[in-house]
C-alpha positions as CSV (number, residue, x, y, z in Angstrom):
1,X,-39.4,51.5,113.8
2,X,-37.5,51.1,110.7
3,X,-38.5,54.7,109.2
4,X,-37.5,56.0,112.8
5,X,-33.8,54.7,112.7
6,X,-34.1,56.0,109.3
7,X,-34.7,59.7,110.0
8,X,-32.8,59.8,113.6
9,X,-29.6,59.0,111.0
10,X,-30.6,61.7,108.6
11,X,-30.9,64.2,110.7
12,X,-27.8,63.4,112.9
13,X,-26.0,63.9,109.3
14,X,-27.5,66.8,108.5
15,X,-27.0,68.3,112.0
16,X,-23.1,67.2,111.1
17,X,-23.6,69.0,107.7
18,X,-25.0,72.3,109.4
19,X,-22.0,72.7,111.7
20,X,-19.4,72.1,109.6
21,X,-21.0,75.0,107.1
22,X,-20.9,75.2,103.6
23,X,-19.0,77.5,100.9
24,X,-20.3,80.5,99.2
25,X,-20.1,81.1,95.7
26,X,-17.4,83.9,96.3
27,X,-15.3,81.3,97.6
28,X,-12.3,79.3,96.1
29,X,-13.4,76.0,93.8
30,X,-14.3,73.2,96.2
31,X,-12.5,71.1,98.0
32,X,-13.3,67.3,98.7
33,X,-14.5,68.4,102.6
34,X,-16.2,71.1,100.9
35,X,-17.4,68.8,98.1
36,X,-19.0,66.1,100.6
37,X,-20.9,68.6,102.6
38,X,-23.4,69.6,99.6
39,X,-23.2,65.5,98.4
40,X,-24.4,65.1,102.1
41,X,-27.3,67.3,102.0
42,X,-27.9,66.0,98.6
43,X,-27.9,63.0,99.9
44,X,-30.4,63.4,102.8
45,X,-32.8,65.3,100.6
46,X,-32.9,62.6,98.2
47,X,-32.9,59.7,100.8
48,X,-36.2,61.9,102.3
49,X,-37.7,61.9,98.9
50,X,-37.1,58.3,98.0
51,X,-39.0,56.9,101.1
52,X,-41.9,59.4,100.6
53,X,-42.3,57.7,97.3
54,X,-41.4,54.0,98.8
55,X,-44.5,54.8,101.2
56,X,-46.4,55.9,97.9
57,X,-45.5,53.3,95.7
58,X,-46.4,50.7,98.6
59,X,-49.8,51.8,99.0
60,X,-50.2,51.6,94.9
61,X,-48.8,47.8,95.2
62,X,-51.7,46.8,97.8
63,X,-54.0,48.3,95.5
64,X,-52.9,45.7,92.6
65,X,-51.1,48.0,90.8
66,X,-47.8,45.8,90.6
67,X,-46.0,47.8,87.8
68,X,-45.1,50.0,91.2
69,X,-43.2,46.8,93.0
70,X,-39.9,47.5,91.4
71,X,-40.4,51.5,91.9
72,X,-41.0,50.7,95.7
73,X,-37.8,48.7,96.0
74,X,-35.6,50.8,93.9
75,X,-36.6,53.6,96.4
76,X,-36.0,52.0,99.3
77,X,-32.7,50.8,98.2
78,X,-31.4,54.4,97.1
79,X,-32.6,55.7,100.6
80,X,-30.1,53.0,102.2
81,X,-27.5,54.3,99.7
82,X,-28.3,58.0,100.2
83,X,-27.9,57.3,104.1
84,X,-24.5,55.5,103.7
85,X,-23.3,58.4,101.7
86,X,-24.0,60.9,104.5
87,X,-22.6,59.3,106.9
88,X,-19.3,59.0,105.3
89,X,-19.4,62.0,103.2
90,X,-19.9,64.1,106.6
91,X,-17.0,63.0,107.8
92,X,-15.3,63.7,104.2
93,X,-12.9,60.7,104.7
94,X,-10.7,58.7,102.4
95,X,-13.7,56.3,101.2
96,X,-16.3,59.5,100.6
97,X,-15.7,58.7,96.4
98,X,-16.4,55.0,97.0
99,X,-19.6,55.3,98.5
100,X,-20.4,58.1,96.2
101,X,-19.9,56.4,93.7
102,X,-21.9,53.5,95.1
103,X,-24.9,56.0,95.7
104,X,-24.5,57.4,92.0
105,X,-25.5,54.3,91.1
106,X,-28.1,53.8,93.3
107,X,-29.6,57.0,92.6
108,X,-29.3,56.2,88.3
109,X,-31.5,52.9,89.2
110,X,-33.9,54.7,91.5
111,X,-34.2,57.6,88.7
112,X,-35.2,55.0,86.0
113,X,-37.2,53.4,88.0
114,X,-39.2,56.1,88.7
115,X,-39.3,57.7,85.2
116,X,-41.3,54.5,84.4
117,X,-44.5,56.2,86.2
118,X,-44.0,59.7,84.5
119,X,-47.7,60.9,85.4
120,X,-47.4,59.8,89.1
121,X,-46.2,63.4,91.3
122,X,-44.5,61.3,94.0
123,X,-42.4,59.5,91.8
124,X,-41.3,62.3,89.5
125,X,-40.5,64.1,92.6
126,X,-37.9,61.2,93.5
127,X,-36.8,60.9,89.7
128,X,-35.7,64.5,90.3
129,X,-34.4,64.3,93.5
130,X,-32.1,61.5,92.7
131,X,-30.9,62.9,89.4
132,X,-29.6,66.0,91.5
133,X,-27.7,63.1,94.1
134,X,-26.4,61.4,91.0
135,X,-25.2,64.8,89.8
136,X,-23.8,65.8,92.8
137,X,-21.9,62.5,93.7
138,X,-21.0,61.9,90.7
139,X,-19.3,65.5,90.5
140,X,-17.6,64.5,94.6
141,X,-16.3,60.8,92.9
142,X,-14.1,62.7,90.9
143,X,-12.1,65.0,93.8
């Protein structure tokens, strides 16, 4: 049920994302509302990767391999992050900076975390994913 809630809020925020469009590199520099559109779709792509590798590192923790317990939890906790940060950033209000910054974070934990397992696919995948959301909110906090 939990992954369920999870995805119905992703894809209500990237529905939110699609219809408010995006610039195009011809365009003026970015605006904040412009800003928090790509953060948002950073944000759900990342939020998607980290609970692909939550599920992964899971399975790896009922198989005894513990060193993946604090990967799983970093994960799931950035996905939570990445899903606040949508929400708010697709409405581009006055607390999108806070809660990128907040996700920033979360995505710098989740990152290091991963990078612990360097030969594992799943979470180098997430490692990357959340060092673009760290980029990208990082670049929003600042507008």
């Amino acid at each position: 049920m939990y992954r369920r809630e999870v995805l119905a809020g992703l894809g209500a925020g990237v529905a939110a994302l699609a219809a408010a469009g995006t610039a195009t590199a011809d365009d003026k520099p970015k605006d904040h509302k412009e800003c928090c559109l790509d953060c948002g779709d950073s944000c759900a792509k990342c939020a998607a990767e980290c609970l692909k590798c939550y599920a992964h590192c899971a399975e790896q923790v009922e198989k005894g391999r513990k060193e993946y317990a604090d990967c799983a939890r970093a994960c799931l906790d950035c996905a939570e992050f990445c899903k606040m940060c949508l929400a708010v950033c697709a409405k581009a209000g006055p607390m999108a900076a806070l809660a990128c910054e907040a996700c920033a974070k979360a995505c710098e934990m989740c990152a290091k975390a991963c990078e612990k397992h360097p030969d594992d696919k799943a979470c180098a995948a997430c490692a990357k994913a959340c060092r673009e959301c760290l980029k990208c909110c990082t670049s929003c906090c600042k507008k």
